[in-house]
N, C-alpha and C positions, 0 to 999 in steps of 0.2 A: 199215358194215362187216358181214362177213356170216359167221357160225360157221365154221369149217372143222370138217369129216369128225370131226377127232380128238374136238373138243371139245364135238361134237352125242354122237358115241357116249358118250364119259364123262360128260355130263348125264345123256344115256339111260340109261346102268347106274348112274347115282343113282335112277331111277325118273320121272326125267319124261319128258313127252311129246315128239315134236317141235316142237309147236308152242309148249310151257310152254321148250321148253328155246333156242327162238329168242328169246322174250320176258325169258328169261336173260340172255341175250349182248347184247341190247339195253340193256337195267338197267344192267349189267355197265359196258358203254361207257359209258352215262350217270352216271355214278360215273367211270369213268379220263378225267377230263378232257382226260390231254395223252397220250391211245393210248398209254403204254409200256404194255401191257397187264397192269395189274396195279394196284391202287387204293393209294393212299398213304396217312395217316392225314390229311393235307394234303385230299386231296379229300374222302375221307371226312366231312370234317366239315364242310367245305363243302357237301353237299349234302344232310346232317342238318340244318344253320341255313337251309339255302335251307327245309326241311318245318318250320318253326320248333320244332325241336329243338336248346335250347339244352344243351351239357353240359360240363364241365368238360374242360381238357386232362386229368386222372387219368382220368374220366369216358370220355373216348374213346379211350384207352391200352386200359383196360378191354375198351372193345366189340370195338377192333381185337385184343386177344389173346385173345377169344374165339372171334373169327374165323379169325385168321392161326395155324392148325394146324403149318405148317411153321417158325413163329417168326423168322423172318427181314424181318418187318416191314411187310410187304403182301398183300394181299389177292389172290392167283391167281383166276382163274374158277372151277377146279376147286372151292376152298375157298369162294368164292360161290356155288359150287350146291350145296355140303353144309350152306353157314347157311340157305339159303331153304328145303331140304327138312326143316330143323329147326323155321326160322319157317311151314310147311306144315301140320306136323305141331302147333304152339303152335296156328297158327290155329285150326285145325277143334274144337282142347281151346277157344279162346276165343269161339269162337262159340257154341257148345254153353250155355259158360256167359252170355253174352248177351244168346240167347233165354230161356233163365232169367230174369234180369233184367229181360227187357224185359216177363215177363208179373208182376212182381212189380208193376213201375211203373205197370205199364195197369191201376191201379185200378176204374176204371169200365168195365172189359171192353170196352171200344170197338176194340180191336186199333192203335190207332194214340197214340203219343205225343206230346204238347203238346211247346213250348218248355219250359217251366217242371219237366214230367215228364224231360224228359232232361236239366236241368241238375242236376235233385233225384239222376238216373240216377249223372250220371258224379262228381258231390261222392261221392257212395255209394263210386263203386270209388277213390279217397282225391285225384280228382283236384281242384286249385284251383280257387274260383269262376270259373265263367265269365262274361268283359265279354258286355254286348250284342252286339257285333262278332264275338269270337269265337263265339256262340252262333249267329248270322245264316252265317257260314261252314260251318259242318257242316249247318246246313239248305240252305244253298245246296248243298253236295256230297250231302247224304244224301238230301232230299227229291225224290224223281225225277220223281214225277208232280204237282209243286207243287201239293198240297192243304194246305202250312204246318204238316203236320205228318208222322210216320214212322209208316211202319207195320214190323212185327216184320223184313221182309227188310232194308226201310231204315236200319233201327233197327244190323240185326247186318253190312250192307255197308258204309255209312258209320264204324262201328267198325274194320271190319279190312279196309281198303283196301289192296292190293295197291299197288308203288311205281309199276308203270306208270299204274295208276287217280289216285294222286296227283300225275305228272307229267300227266299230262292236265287235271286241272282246275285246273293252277297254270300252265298256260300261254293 
């Protein structure tokens, strides 16, 4: 399906680009499963558990009324392009601080982090141990140039993957 006019312009005067604002409208769909254009809490969290993001029904009341500005219980594009230029503005705050991070953990100044330095990494920021498995999945998505281990851009792009970036490596 392909933006129309209207709703490229009102991307655009949120501040993105053309092309950030087609990569929108794409998301967008992928999220309205069944095209009524406009995301349910139903889909919603079906394709938060597809990124294995488990959350309570209170838990995803929460997200979608943080979103759903006009309160009326779904998600518009308009109001998906006002949370991503929110989660836009989070990112670059969480990158900033992951570079950070990532030269605390690179003890040995080598620029690149072990397995074992990025589980020590993400325990740090309050996340649960990580299985084998899941430790082998973020190297598989982070590690680009498969040298088995990250270096500081890998380190900060496999952290804050964009959801087009995550539907592609889950397909």
């Amino acid at each position: 399906m392909t933006i129309s006019e209207e709703n490229l312009r009102m991307a655009m005067g949120l501040g993105f680009d053309e092309t950030q604002a087609k990569q929108l409208w794409r998301s967008f769909h992928y999220f309205d499963s069944d095209s009524s254009g406009a995301i349910e809490a139903g889909e919603f969290g079906n394709v938060l558990r597809l990124f294995g993001v488990d959350c309570t029904d209170a838990q995803l009341r929460d997200i979608m009324a943080e979103i759903d500005i006009s309160s009326d219980g779904v998600i518009s594009f308009q109001e998906f392009c006002i949370a991503a230029r929110k989660h836009h503005k989070d990112k670059a705050e969480r990158q900033a601080e992951l570079r950070a991070a990532f030269e605390h953990f690179n003890e040995d100044g080598s620029g690149r982090l072990s397995r074992e330095q990025l589980a020590l990494a993400l325990t740090s920021f309050g996340a649960e141990p990580l299985s084998e498995a899941e430790l082998e999945t973020i190297f598989q998505m982070g590690d680009r140039d498969g040298s088995g281990d990250l270096s500081i851009d890998e380190f900060v792009h496999c952290l804050t993957m964009d959801l087009d970036e995550l539907v592609a490596s889950k397909v």
